[in-house]
N, CA, C and O atoms as CSV, one atom per row, in Angstrom:
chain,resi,resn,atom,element,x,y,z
A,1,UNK,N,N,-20.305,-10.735,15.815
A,1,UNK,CA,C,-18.886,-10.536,16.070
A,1,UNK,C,C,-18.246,-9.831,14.871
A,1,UNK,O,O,-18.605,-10.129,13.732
A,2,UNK,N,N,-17.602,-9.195,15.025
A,2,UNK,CA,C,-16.374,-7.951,14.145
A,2,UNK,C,C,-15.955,-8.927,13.335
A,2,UNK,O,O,-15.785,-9.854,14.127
A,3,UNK,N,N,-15.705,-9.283,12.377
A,3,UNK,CA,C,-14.782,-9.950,11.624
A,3,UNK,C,C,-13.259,-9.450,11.190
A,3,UNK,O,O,-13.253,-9.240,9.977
A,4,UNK,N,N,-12.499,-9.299,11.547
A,4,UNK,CA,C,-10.932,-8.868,12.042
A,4,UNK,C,C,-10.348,-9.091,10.727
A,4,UNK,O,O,-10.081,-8.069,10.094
A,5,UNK,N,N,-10.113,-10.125,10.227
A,5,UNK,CA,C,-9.679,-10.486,8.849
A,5,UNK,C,C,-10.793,-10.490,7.743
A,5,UNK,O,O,-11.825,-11.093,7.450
A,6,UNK,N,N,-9.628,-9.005,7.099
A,6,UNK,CA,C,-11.269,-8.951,5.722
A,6,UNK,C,C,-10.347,-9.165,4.346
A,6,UNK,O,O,-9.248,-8.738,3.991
A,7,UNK,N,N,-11.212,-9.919,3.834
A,7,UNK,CA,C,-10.680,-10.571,2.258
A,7,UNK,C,C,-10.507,-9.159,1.243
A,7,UNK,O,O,-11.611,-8.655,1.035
A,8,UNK,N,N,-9.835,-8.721,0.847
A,8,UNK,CA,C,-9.510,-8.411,-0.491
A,8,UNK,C,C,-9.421,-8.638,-1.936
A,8,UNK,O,O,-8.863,-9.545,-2.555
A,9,UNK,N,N,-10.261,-7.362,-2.449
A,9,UNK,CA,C,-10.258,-8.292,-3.930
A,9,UNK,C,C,-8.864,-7.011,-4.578
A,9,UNK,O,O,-8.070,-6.389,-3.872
A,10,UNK,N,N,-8.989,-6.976,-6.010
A,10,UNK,CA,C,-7.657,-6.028,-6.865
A,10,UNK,C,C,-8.453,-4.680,-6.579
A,10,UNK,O,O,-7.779,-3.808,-6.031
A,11,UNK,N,N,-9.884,-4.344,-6.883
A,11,UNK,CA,C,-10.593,-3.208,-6.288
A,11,UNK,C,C,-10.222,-2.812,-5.060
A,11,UNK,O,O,-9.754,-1.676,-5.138
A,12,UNK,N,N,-10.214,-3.381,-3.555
A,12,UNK,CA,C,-10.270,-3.035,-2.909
A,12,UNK,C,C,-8.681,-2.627,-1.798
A,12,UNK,O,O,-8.443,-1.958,-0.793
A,13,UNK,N,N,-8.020,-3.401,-2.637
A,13,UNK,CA,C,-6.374,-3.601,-2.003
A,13,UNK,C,C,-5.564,-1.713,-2.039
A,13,UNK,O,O,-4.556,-1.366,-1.424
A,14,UNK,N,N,-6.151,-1.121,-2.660
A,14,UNK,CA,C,-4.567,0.005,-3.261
A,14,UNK,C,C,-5.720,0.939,-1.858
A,14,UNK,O,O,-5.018,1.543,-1.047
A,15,UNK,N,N,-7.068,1.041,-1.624
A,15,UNK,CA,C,-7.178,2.040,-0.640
A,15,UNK,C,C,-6.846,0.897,1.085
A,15,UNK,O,O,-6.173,1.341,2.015
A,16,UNK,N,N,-7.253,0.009,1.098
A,16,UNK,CA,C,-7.540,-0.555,2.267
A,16,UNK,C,C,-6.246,-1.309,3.036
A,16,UNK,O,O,-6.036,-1.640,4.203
A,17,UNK,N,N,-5.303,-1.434,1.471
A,17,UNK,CA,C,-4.039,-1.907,2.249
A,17,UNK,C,C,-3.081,-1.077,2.154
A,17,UNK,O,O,-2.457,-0.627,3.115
A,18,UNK,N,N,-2.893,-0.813,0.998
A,18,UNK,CA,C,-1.872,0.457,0.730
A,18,UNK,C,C,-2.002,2.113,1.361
A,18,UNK,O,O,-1.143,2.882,1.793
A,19,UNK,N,N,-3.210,2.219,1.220
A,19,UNK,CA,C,-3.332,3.712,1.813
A,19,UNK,C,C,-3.642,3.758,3.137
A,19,UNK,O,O,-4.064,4.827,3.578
A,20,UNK,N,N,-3.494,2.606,4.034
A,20,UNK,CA,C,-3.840,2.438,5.109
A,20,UNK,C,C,-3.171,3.084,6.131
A,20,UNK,O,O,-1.992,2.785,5.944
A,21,UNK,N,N,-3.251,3.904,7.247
A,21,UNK,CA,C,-1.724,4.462,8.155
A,21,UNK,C,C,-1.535,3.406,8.956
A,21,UNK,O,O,-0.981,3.706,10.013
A,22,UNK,N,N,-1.884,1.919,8.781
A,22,UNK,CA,C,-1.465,1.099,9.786
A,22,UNK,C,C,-0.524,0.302,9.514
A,22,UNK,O,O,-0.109,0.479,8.368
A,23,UNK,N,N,0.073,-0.623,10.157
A,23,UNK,CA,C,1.021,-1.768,9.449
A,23,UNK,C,C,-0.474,-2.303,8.723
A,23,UNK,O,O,-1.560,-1.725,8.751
A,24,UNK,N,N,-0.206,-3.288,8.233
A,24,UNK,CA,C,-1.336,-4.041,7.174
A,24,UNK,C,C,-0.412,-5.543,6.913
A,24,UNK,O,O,0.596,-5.604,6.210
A,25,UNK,N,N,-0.922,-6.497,7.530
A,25,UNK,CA,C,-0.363,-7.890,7.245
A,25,UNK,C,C,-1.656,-8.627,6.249
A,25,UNK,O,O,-2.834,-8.819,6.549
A,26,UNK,N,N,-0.836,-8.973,4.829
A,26,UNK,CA,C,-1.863,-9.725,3.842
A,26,UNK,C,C,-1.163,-11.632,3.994
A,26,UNK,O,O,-0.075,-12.170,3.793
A,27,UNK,N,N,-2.276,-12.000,4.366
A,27,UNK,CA,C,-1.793,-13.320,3.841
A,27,UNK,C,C,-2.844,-13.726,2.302
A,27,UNK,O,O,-4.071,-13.819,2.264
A,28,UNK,N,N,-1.968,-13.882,1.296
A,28,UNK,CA,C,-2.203,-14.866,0.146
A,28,UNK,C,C,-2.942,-16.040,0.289
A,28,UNK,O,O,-2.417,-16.713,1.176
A,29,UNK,N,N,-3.703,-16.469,-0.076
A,29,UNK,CA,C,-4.083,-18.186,0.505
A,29,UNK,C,C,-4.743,-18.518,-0.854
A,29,UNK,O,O,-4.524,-17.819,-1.843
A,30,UNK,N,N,-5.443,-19.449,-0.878
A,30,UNK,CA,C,-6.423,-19.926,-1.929
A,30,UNK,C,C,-7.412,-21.580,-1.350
A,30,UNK,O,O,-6.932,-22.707,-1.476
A,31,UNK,N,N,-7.998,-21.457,-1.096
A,31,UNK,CA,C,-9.419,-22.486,-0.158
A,31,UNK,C,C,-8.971,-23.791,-0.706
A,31,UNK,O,O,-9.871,-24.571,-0.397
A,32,UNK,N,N,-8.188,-24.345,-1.262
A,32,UNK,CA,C,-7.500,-25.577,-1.894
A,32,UNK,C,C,-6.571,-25.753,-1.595
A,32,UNK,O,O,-6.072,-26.777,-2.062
A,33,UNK,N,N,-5.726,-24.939,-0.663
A,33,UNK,CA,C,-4.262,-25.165,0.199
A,33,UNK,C,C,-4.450,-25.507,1.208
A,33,UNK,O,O,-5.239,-24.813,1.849
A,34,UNK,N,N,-3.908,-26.617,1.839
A,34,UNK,CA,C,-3.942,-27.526,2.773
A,34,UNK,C,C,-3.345,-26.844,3.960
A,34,UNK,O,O,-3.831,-26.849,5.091
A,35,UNK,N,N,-1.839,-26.041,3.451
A,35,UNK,CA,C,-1.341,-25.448,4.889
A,35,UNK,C,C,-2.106,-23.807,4.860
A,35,UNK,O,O,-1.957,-23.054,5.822
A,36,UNK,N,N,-2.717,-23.501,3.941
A,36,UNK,CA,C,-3.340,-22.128,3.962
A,36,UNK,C,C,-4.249,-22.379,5.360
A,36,UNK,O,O,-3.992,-21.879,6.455
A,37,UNK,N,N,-5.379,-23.280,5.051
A,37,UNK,CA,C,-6.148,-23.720,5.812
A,37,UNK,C,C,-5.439,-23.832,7.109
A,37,UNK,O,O,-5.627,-22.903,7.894
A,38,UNK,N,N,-4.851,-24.559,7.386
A,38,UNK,CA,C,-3.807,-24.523,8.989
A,38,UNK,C,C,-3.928,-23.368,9.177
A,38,UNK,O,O,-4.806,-22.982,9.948
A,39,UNK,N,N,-2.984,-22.359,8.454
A,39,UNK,CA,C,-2.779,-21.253,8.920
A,39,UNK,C,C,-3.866,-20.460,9.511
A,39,UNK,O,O,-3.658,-19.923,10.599
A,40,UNK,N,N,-5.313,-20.284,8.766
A,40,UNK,CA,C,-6.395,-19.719,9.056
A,40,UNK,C,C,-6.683,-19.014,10.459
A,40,UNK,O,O,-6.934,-17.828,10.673
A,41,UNK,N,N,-6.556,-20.286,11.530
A,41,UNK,CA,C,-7.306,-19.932,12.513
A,41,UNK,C,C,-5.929,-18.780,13.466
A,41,UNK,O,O,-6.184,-17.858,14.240
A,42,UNK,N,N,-4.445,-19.315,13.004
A,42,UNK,CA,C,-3.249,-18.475,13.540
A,42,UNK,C,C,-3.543,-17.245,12.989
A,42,UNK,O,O,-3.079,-16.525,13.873
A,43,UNK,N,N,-4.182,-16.157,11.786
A,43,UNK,CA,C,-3.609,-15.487,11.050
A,43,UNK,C,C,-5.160,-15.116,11.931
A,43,UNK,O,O,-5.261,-13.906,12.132
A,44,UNK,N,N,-5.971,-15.681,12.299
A,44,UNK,CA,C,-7.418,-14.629,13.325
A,44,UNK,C,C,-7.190,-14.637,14.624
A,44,UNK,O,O,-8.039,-14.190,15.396
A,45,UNK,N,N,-6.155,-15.083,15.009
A,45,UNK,CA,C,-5.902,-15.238,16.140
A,45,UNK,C,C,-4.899,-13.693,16.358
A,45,UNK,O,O,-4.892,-12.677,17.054
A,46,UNK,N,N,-4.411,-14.098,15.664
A,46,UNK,CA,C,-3.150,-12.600,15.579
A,46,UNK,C,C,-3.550,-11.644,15.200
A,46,UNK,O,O,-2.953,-10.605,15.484
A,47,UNK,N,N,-4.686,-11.619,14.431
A,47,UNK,CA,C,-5.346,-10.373,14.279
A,47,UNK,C,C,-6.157,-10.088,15.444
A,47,UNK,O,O,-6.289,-8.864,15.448
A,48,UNK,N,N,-6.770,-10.586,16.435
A,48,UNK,CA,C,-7.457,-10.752,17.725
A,48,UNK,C,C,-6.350,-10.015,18.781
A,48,UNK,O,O,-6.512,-9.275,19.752
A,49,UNK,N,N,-5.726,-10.306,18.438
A,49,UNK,CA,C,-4.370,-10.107,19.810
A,49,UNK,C,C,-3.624,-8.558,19.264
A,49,UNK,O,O,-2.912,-7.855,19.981
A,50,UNK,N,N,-3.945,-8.303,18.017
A,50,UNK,CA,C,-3.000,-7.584,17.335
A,50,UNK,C,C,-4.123,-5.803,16.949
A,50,UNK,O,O,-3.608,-5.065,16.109
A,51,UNK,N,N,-5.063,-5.469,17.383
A,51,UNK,CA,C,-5.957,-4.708,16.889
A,51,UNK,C,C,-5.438,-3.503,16.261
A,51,UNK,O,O,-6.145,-2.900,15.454
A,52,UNK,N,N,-4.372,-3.130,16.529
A,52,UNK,CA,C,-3.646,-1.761,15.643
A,52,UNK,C,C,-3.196,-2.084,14.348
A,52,UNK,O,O,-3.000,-1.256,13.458
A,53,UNK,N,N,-3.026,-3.374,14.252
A,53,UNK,CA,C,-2.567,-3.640,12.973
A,53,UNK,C,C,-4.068,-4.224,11.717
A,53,UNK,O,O,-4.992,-4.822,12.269
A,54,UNK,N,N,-4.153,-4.042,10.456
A,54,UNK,CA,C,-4.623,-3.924,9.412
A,54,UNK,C,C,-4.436,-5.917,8.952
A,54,UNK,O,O,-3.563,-6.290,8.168
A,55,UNK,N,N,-5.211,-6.690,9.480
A,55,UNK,CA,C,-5.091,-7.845,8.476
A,55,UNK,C,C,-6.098,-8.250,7.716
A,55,UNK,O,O,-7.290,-8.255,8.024
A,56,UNK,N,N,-5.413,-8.730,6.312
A,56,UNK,CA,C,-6.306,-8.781,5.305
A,56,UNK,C,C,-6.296,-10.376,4.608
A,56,UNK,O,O,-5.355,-11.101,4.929
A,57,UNK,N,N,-7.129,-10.805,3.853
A,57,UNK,CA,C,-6.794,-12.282,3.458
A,57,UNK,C,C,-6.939,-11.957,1.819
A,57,UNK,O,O,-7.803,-11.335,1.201
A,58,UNK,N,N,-5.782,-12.610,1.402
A,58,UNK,CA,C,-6.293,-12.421,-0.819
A,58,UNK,C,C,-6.239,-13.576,-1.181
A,58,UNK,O,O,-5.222,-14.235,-0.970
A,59,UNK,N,N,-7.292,-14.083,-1.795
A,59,UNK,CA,C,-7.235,-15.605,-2.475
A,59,UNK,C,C,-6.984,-15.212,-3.860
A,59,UNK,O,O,-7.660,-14.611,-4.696
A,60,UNK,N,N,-5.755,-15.751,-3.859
A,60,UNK,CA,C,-4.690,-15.841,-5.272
A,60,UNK,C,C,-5.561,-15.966,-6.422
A,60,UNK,O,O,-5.569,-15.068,-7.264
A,61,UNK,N,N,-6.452,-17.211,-6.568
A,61,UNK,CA,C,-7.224,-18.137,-7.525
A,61,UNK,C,C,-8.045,-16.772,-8.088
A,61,UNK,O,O,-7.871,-16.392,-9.246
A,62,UNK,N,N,-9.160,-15.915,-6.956
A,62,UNK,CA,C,-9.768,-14.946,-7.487
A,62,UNK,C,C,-9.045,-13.474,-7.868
A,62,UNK,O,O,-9.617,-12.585,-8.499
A,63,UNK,N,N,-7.762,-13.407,-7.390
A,63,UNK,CA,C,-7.157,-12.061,-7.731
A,63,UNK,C,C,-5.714,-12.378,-7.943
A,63,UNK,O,O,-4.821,-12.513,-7.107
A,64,UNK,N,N,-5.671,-12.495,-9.630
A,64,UNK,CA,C,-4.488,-13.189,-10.193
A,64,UNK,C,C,-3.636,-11.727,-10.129
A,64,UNK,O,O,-2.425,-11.763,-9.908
A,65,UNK,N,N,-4.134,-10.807,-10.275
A,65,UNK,CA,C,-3.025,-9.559,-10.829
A,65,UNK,C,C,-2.104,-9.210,-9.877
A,65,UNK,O,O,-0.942,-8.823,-9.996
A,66,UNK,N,N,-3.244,-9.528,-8.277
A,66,UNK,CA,C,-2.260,-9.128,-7.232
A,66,UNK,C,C,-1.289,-9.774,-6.980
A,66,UNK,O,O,-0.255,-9.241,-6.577
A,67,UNK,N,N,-1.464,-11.582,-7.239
A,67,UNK,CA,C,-0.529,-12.243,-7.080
A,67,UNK,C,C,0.750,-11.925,-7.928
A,67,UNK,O,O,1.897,-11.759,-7.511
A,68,UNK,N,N,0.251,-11.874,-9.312
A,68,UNK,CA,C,1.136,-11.809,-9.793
A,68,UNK,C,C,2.255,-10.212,-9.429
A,68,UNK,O,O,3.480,-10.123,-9.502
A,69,UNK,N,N,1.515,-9.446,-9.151
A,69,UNK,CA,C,2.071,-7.871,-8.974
A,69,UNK,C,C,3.273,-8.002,-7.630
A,69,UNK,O,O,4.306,-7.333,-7.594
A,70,UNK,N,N,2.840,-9.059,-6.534
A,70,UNK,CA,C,3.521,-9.348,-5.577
A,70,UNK,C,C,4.425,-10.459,-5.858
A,70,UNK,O,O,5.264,-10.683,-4.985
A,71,UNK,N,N,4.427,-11.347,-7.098
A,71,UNK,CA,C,5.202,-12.426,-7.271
A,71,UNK,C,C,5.183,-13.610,-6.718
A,71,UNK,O,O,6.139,-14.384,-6.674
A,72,UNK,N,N,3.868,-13.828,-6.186
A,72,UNK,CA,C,3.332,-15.137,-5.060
A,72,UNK,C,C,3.476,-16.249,-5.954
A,72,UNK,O,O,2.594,-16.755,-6.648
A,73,UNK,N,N,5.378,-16.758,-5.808
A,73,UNK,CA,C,5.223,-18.187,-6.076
A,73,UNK,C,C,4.683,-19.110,-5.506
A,73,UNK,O,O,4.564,-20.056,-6.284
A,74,UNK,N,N,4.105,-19.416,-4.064
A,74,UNK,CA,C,4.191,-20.163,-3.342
A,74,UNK,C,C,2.933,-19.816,-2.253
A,74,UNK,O,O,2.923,-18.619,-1.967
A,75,UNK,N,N,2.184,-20.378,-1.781
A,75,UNK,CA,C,0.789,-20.366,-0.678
A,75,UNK,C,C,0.959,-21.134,0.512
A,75,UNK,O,O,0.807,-22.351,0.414
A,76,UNK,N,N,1.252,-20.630,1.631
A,76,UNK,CA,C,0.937,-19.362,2.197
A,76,UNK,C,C,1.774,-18.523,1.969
A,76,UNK,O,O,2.963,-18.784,2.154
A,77,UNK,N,N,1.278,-17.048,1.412
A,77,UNK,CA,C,2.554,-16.144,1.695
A,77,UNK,C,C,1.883,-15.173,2.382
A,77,UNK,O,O,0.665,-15.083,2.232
A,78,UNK,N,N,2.751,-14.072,3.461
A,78,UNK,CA,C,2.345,-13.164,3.780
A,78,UNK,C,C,3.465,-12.211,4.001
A,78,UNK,O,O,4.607,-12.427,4.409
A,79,UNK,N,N,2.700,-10.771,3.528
A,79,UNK,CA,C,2.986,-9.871,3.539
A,79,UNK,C,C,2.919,-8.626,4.089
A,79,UNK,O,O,1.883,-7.974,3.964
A,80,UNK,N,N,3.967,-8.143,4.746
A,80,UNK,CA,C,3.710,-6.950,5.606
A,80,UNK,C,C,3.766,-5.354,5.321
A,80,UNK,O,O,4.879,-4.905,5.050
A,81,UNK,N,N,3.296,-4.967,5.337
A,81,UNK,CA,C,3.148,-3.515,4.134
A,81,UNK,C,C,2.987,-2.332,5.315
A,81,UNK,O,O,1.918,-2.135,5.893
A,82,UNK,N,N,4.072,-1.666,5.551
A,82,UNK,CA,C,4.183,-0.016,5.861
A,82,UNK,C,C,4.366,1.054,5.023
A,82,UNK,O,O,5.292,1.278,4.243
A,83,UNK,N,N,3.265,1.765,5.299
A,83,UNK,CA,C,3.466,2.926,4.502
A,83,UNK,C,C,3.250,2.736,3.022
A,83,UNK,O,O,3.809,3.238,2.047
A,84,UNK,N,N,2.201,1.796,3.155
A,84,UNK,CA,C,2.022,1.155,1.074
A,84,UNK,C,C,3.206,0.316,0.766
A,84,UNK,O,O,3.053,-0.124,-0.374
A,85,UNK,N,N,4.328,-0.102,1.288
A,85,UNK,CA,C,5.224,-0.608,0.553
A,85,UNK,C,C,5.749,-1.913,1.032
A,85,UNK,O,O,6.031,-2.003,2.227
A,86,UNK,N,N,5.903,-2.852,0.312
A,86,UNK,CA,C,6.479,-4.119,1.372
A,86,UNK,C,C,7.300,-3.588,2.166
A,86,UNK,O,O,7.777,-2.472,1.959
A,87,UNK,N,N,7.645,-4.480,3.418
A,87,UNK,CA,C,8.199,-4.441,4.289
A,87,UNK,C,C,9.297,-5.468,4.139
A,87,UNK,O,O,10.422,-5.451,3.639
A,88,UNK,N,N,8.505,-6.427,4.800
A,88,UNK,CA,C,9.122,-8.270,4.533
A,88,UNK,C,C,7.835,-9.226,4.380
A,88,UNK,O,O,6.683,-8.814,4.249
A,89,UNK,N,N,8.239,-10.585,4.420
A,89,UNK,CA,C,7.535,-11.765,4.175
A,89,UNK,C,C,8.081,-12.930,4.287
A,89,UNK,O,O,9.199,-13.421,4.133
A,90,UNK,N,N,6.452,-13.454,4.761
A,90,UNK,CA,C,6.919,-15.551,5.738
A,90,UNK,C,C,6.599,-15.856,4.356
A,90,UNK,O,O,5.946,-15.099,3.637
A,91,UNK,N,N,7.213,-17.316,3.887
A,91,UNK,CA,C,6.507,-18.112,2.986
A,91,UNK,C,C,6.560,-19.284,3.736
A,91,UNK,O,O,7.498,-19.716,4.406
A,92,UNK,N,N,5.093,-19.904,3.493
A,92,UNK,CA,C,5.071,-20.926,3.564
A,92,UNK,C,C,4.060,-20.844,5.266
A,92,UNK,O,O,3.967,-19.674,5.636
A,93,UNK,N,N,3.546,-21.597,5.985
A,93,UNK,CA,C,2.731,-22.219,7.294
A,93,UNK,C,C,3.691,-22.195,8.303
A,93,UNK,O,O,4.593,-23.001,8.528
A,94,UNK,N,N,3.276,-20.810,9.085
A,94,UNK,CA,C,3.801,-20.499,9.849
A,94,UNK,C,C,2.982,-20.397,11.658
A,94,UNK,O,O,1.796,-20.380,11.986
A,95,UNK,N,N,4.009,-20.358,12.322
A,95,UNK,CA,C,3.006,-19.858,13.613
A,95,UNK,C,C,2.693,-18.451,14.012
A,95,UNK,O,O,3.129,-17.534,13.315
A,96,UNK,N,N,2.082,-18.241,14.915
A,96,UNK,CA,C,1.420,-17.062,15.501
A,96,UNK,C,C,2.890,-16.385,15.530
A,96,UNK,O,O,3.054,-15.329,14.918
A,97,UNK,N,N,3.822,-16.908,16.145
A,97,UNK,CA,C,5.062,-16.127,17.322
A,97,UNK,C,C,5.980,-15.293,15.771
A,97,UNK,O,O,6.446,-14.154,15.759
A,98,UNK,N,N,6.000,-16.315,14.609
A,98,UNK,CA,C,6.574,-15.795,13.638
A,98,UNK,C,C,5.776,-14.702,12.725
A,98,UNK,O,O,6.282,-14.113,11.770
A,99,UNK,N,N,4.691,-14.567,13.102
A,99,UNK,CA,C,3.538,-13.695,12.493
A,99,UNK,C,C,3.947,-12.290,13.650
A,99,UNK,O,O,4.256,-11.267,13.040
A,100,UNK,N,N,3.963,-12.203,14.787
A,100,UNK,CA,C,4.620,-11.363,16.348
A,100,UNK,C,C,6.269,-11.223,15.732
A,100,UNK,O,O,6.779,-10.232,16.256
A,101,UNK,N,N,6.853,-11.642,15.160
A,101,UNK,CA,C,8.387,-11.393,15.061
A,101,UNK,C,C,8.755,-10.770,13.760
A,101,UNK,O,O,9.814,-10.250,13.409
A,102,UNK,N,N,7.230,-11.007,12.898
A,102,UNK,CA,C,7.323,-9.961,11.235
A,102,UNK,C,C,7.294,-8.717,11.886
A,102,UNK,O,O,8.361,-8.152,12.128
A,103,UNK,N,N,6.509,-8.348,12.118
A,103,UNK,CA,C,5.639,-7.056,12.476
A,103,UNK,C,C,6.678,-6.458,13.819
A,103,UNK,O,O,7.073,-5.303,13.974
A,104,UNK,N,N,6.820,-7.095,14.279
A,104,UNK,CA,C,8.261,-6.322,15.380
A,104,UNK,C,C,9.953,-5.799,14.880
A,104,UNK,O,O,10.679,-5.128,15.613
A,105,UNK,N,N,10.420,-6.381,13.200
A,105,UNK,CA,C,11.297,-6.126,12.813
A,105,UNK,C,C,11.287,-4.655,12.170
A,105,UNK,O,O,12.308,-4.201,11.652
Protein backbone atom coordinates (compact mmCIF):
# COMPACT_ATOMS: atom_id res chain seq x y z
CA UNK A 1 0.00 0.00 0.00
CA UNK A 2 1.11 3.80 -0.99
CA UNK A 3 1.88 5.37 2.14
CA UNK A 4 -0.02 8.89 1.78
CA UNK A 5 1.57 10.56 4.79
CA UNK A 6 5.36 10.93 4.41
CA UNK A 7 7.50 12.13 7.40
CA UNK A 8 9.82 14.94 6.86
CA UNK A 9 13.07 15.62 8.03
CA UNK A 10 14.89 19.76 7.76
CA UNK A 11 16.61 18.07 4.43
CA UNK A 12 13.70 17.16 2.94
CA UNK A 13 10.91 19.94 3.84
CA UNK A 14 12.10 23.26 1.52
CA UNK A 15 11.75 20.81 -1.89
CA UNK A 16 8.78 18.47 -0.87
CA UNK A 17 6.73 20.97 1.04
CA UNK A 18 7.61 24.24 0.00
CA UNK A 19 8.33 23.79 -3.63
CA UNK A 20 5.48 21.66 -3.96
CA UNK A 21 2.50 23.07 -6.60
CA UNK A 22 0.08 21.46 -4.24
CA UNK A 23 -1.65 22.65 -1.06
CA UNK A 24 0.74 20.66 1.43
CA UNK A 25 -0.86 20.05 5.01
CA UNK A 26 2.17 19.37 7.75
CA UNK A 27 1.13 18.11 10.96
CA UNK A 28 3.96 18.57 13.78
CA UNK A 29 3.64 15.62 16.20
CA UNK A 30 6.30 13.90 18.29
CA UNK A 31 5.56 9.75 19.23
CA UNK A 32 5.21 10.90 23.08
CA UNK A 33 2.03 13.03 22.49
CA UNK A 34 -0.92 11.48 23.58
CA UNK A 35 -3.35 13.68 21.38
CA UNK A 36 -0.69 13.53 18.42
CA UNK A 37 -1.32 9.86 18.50
CA UNK A 38 -5.31 10.38 18.36
CA UNK A 39 -4.83 12.48 15.69
CA UNK A 40 -2.77 9.91 13.55
CA UNK A 41 -5.26 7.77 12.13
CA UNK A 42 -7.66 11.38 11.22
CA UNK A 43 -4.58 13.09 9.52
CA UNK A 44 -4.40 9.31 7.06
CA UNK A 45 -7.63 9.33 6.73
CA UNK A 46 -7.76 12.85 5.17
CA UNK A 47 -5.00 12.28 3.30
CA UNK A 48 -6.94 9.06 1.78
CA UNK A 49 -9.98 11.15 0.96
CA UNK A 50 -7.88 14.16 0.02
CA UNK A 51 -5.28 12.86 -2.93
CA UNK A 52 -4.54 16.37 -4.57
CA UNK A 53 -3.37 17.60 -1.58
CA UNK A 54 0.50 17.06 -0.26
CA UNK A 55 0.41 15.58 3.52
CA UNK A 56 3.36 15.38 5.42
CA UNK A 57 4.15 14.37 9.20
CA UNK A 58 7.42 16.34 11.20
CA UNK A 59 8.36 14.99 14.52
CA UNK A 60 9.39 18.11 16.40
CA UNK A 61 11.84 15.95 18.87
CA UNK A 62 13.93 14.93 15.51
CA UNK A 63 13.68 18.31 13.57
CA UNK A 64 14.12 21.09 16.13
CA UNK A 65 14.96 23.90 13.46
CA UNK A 66 11.72 23.37 11.74
CA UNK A 67 9.89 23.65 14.79
CA UNK A 68 11.46 26.24 15.86
CA UNK A 69 11.43 28.17 12.21
CA UNK A 70 7.50 27.61 12.40
CA UNK A 71 7.23 28.54 16.17
CA UNK A 72 5.54 25.13 17.29
CA UNK A 73 4.62 26.01 20.79
CA UNK A 74 2.29 23.39 21.21
CA UNK A 75 1.66 19.42 19.60
CA UNK A 76 -0.51 18.85 17.55
CA UNK A 77 0.03 21.59 15.22
CA UNK A 78 -0.77 21.72 11.67
CA UNK A 79 0.04 23.57 8.97
CA UNK A 80 -1.20 24.48 5.67
CA UNK A 81 1.25 25.81 3.12
CA UNK A 82 0.30 27.33 -0.50
CA UNK A 83 2.60 28.30 -2.69
CA UNK A 84 5.64 27.69 0.02
CA UNK A 85 4.04 29.97 2.44
CA UNK A 86 1.77 29.45 5.46
CA UNK A 87 -1.57 29.72 4.88
CA UNK A 88 -3.29 29.02 8.36
CA UNK A 89 -3.21 26.52 11.30
CA UNK A 90 -5.27 24.02 13.89
CA UNK A 91 -3.50 23.76 17.22
CA UNK A 92 -4.08 21.29 19.19
CA UNK A 93 -6.41 17.43 18.32
CA UNK A 94 -8.56 18.03 15.95
CA UNK A 95 -11.13 16.18 13.66
CA UNK A 96 -11.15 15.15 10.08
CA UNK A 97 -14.15 17.92 9.22
CA UNK A 98 -11.73 20.70 10.75
CA UNK A 99 -8.73 19.31 8.76
CA UNK A 100 -11.80 19.65 5.31
CA UNK A 101 -12.55 23.33 6.62
CA UNK A 102 -8.46 24.37 6.72
CA UNK A 103 -7.87 23.53 3.29
CA UNK A 104 -11.34 24.96 1.96
CA UNK A 105 -10.61 28.57 3.46
Amino acid sequence: MLKLVKNQTESTFTVDVLQTSRLAVVDFWAPWCGPCNQMAPVVEAFAEDQPDIAVFKVDVDQNPNLSKTYKIQSIPTIILFENGKEKNRLIGSVGKQALLDLVAQ
